[in-house]
C-alpha positions as CSV (number, residue, x, y, z in Angstrom):
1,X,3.9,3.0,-52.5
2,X,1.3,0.7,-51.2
3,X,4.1,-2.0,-50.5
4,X,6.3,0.6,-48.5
5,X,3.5,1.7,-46.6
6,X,2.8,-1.8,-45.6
7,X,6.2,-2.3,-44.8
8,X,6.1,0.5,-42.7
9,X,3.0,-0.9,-40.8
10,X,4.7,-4.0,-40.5
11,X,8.1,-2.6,-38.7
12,X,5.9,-0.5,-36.2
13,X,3.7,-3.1,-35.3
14,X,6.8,-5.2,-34.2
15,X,8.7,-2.3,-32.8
16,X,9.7,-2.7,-29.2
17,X,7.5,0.1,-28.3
18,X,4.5,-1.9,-29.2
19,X,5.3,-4.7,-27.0
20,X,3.2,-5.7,-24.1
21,X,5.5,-4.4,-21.5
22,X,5.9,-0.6,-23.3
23,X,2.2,-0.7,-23.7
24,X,1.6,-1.2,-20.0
25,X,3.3,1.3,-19.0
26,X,1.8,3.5,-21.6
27,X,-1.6,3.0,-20.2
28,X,-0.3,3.3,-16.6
29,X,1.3,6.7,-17.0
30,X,-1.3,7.9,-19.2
31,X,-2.6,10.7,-16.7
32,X,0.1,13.1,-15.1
33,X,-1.2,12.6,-11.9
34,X,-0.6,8.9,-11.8
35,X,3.5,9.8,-12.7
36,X,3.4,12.9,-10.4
37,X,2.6,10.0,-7.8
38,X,5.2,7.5,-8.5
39,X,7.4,9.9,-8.7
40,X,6.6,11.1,-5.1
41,X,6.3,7.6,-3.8
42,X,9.9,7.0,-5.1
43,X,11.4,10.2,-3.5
44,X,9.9,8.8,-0.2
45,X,11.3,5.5,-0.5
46,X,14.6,7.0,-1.1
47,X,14.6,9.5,1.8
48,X,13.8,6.3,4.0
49,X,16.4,4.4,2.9
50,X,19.1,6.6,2.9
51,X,17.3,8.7,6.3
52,X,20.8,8.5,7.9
53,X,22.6,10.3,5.2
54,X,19.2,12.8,4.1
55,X,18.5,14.1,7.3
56,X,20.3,16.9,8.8
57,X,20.2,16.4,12.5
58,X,19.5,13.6,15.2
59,X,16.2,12.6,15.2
60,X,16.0,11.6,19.1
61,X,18.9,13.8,20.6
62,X,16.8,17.2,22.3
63,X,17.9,20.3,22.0
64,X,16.1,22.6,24.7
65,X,18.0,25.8,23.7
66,X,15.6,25.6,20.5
67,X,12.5,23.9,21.6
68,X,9.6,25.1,19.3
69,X,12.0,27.4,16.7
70,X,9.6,28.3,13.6
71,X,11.0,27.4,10.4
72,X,14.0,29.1,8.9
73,X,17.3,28.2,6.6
74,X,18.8,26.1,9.7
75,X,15.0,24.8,10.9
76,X,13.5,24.3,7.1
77,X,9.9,23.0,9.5
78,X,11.3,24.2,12.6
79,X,11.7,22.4,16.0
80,X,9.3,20.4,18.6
81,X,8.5,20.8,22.0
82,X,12.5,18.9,23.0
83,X,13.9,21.4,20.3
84,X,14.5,18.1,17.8
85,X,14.3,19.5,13.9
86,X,10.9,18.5,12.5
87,X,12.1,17.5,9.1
88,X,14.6,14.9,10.4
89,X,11.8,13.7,12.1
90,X,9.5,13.2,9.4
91,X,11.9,11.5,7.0
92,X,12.5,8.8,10.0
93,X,8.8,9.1,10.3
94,X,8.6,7.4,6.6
95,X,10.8,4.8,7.4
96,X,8.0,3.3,10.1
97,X,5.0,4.2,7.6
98,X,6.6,2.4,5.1
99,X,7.7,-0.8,6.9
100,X,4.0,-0.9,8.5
101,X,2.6,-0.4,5.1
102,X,4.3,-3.1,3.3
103,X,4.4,-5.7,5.6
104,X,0.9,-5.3,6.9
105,X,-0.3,-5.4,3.5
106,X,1.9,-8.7,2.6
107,X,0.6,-10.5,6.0
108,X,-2.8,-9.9,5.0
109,X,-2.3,-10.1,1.2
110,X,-0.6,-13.7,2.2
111,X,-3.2,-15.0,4.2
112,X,-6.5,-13.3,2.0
113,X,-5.1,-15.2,-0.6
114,X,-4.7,-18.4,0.5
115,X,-8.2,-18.2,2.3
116,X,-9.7,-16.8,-1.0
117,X,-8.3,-19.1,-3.4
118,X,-9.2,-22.6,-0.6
119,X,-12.8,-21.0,-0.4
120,X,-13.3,-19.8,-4.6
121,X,-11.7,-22.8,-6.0
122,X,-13.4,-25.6,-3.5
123,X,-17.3,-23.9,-2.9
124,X,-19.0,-25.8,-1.1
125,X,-19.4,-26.1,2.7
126,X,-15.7,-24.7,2.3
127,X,-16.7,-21.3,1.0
128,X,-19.7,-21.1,3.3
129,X,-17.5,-21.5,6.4
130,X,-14.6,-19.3,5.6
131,X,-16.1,-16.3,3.9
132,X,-18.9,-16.0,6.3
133,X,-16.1,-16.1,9.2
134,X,-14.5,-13.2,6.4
135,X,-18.0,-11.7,6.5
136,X,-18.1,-11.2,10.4
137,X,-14.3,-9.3,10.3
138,X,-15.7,-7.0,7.9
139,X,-18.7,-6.2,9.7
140,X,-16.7,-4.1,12.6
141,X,-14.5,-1.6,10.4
142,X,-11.0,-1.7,9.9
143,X,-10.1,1.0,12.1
144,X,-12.1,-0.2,15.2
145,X,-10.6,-3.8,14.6
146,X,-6.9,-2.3,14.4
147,X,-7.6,-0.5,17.1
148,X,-9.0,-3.2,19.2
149,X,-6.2,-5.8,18.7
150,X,-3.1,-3.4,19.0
151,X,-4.8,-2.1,22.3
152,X,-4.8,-6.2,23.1
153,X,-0.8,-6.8,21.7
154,X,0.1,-3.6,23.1
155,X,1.8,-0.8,21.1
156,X,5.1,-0.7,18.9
157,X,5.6,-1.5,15.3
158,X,5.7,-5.2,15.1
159,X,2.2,-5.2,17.0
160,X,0.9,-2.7,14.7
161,X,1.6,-4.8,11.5
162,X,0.4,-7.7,13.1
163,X,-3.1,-5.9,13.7
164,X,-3.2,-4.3,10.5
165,X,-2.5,-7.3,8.9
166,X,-5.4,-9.4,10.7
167,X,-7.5,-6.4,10.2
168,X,-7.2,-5.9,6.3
169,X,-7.5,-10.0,5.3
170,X,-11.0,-9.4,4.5
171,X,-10.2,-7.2,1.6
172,X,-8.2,-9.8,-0.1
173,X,-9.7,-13.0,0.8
174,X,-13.1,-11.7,-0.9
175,X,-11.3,-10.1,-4.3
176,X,-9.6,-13.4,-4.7
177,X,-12.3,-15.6,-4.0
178,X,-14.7,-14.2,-6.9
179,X,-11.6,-14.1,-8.9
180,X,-11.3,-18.0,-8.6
181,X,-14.8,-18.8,-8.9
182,X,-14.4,-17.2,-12.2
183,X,-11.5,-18.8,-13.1
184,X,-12.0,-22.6,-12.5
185,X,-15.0,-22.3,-14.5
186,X,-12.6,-21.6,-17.7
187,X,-11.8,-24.9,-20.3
188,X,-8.2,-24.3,-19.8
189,X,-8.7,-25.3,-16.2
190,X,-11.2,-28.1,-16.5
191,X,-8.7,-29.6,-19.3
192,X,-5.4,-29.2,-16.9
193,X,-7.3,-31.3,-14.7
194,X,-8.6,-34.0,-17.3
195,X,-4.7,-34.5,-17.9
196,X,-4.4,-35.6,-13.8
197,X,-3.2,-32.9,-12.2
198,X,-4.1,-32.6,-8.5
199,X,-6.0,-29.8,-6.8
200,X,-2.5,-28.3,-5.5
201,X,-1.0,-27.9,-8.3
202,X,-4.2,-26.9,-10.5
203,X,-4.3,-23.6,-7.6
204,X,-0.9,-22.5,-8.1
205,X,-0.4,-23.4,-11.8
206,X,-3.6,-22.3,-13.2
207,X,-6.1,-20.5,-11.0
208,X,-3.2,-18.5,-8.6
209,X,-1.3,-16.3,-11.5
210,X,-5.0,-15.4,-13.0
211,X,-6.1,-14.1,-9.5
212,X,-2.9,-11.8,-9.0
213,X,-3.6,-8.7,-11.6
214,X,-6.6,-7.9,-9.3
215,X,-4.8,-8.5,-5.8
216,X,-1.9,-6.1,-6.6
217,X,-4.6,-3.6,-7.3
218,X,-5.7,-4.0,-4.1
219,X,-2.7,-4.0,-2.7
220,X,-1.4,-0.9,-4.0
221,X,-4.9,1.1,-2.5
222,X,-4.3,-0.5,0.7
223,X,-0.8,0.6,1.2
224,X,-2.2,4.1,1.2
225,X,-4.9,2.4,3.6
226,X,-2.4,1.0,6.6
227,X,-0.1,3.7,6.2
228,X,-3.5,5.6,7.8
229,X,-4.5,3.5,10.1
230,X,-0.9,3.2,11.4
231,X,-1.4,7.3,11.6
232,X,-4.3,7.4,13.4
233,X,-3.0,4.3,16.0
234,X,-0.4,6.1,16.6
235,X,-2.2,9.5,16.9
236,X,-4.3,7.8,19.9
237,X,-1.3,6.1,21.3
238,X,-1.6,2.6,20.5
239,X,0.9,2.8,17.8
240,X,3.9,3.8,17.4
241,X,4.7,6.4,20.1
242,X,7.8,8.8,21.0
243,X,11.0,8.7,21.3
244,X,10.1,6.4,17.8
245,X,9.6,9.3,14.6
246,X,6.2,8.0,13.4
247,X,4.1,10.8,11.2
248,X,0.9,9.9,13.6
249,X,2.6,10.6,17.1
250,X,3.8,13.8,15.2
251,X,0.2,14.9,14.7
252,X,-0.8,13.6,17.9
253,X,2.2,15.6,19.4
254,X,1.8,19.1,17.4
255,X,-2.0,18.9,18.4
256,X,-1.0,21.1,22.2
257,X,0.7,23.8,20.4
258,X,-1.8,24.0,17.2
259,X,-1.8,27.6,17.5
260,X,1.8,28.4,19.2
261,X,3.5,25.9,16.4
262,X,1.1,24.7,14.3
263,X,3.9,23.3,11.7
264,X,4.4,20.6,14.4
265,X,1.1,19.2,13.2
266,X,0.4,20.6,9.4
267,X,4.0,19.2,8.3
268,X,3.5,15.2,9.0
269,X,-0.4,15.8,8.3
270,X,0.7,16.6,4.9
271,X,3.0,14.1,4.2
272,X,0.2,11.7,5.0
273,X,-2.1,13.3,2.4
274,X,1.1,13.2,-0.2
275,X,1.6,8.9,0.6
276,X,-1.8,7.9,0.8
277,X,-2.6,10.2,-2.3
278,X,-0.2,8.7,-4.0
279,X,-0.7,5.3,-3.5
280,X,-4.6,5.9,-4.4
281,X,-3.3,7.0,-7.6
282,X,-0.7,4.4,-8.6
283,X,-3.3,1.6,-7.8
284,X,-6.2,3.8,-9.8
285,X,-3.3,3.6,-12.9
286,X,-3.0,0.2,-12.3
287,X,-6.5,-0.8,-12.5
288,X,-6.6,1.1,-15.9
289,X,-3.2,-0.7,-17.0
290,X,-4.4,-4.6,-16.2
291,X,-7.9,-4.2,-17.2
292,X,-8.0,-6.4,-19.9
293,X,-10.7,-3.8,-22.1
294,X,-8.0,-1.1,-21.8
295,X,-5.3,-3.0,-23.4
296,X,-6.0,-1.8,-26.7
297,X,-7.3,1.3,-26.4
298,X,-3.7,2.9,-26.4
């Protein structure tokens, strides 16, 4: 009895649900709310993607005959102020959200880590210079700095990663600086270098992959992040701005007929909520899933 029980142990133990990977994703999806969000970030993705064949109309082509139509079976969010169909609009709308949230946040993931992992790993006169220069960018807030250098480049989307990305370094560069200060001071790192290996390679090799489980945390909450900012440049019309389907311009739009149409503004609003919402939740069910004290709770 005792023997089969043990046996039992044994074959659940190495089971492939017990492996590292399952029990990631275990701890990840623990709480509904964190599933309920992938699974929204994943139908937004794919109504991007495939925009052309998901939405029902023309997203730039107006349509005066049915300018401001409230919503109905043909309408499902009804029309703007050019009669084009709101819901075709905000699906193209998530296709600029998305591209300005992933690509700001790799532009200023890139550079924050480079600049944290130079300053943490090298201290010194090196850390003093680069995260008090870090220290100055995050003493005007993100959305003011944005703000400021898209007014500078000008609007459209490639000026509006460009100042989100500048603007949200900060974030990075000091998460992955005290990451490496803590790292370097580890044996495993002191010994890699006892064996000769340069300062280069001792960053990528062994300080680098330790710094990452914190940065894609970060990451993940600052998607949410941009894709606001974005919003709320394009809201005051330094971002994105019409004919181009952006949710912010949408708001900014619906905003003169709030109480003629006020679906204009309430539908991208909410879609808003739903991204940045879910992207808060993913990176809170990541922070669970990579904190090391966590791992064997489940």
């Amino acid at each position: 009895m005792i023997s089969t029980t043990l046996a039992a142990d044994t074959n659940e133990e190495s089971s492939p649900k017990h492996s590292r990977l399952n029990r990631f994703f275990r701890v990840l999806f623990k709480r509904k709310i964190v599933l309920v969000s992938a699974v929204t970030v994943v139908v937004i993705v794919f109504s991007a993607v495939f925009a052309p064949l998901v939405a029902p109309y023309d997203p730039y082509e107006p349509n005066f005959l049915a300018r401001l139509q409230k919503p109905s079976w043909q309408h499902p969010l009804g029309t703007d102020s050019l009669g084009r169909d709101t819901l075709t609009r905000i699906i193209y709308g998530s296709r600029a959200s998305l591209q300005v949230g992933f690509m700001a946040v790799f532009v200023a993931s890139s550079i924050g880590m480079v600049l944290g992992l130079v300053a943490g790993y090298f201290g010194g006169i090196i850390n003093t210079i680069i995260m008090r220069s870090i220290d100055a960018l995050m003493s005007i807030p993100m959305m003011v700095l944005a703000l400021a250098i898209a007014s500078l480049l000008g609007g459209g989307l490639l000026n509006v990663i460009i100042a989100l990305g500048v603007a949200m370094v900060p974030a990075y560069a000091r998460v992955v600086c005290a990451q490496a200060l803590s790292v370097k001071q580890n044996d495993y790192v002191t010994a890699f270098r006892s064996i000769g290996a340069s300062h280069l390679r001792t960053l990528m090799l062994r300080v680098a992959p330790n710094c990452l489980p914190p940065l894609f945390i970060v990451m993940t909450m600052q998607m949410g992040i941009a894709i606001l900012v974005e919003a709320g440049l394009s809201f005051l019309g330094v971002g994105i701005s019409d004919p181009e389907a952006s949710w912010g311009s949408m708001v900014s739009e619906g905003y003169a007929y709030l109480y003629e149409a006020p679906f204009l503004s309430f539908a991208p609003g909410i879609a808003i909520i739903l991204i940045v919402f879910s992207f808060n939740m993913i990176g809170d069910g990541l922070r669970d899933a990579l904190d090391p004290k966590l791992r064997g709770v489940i």
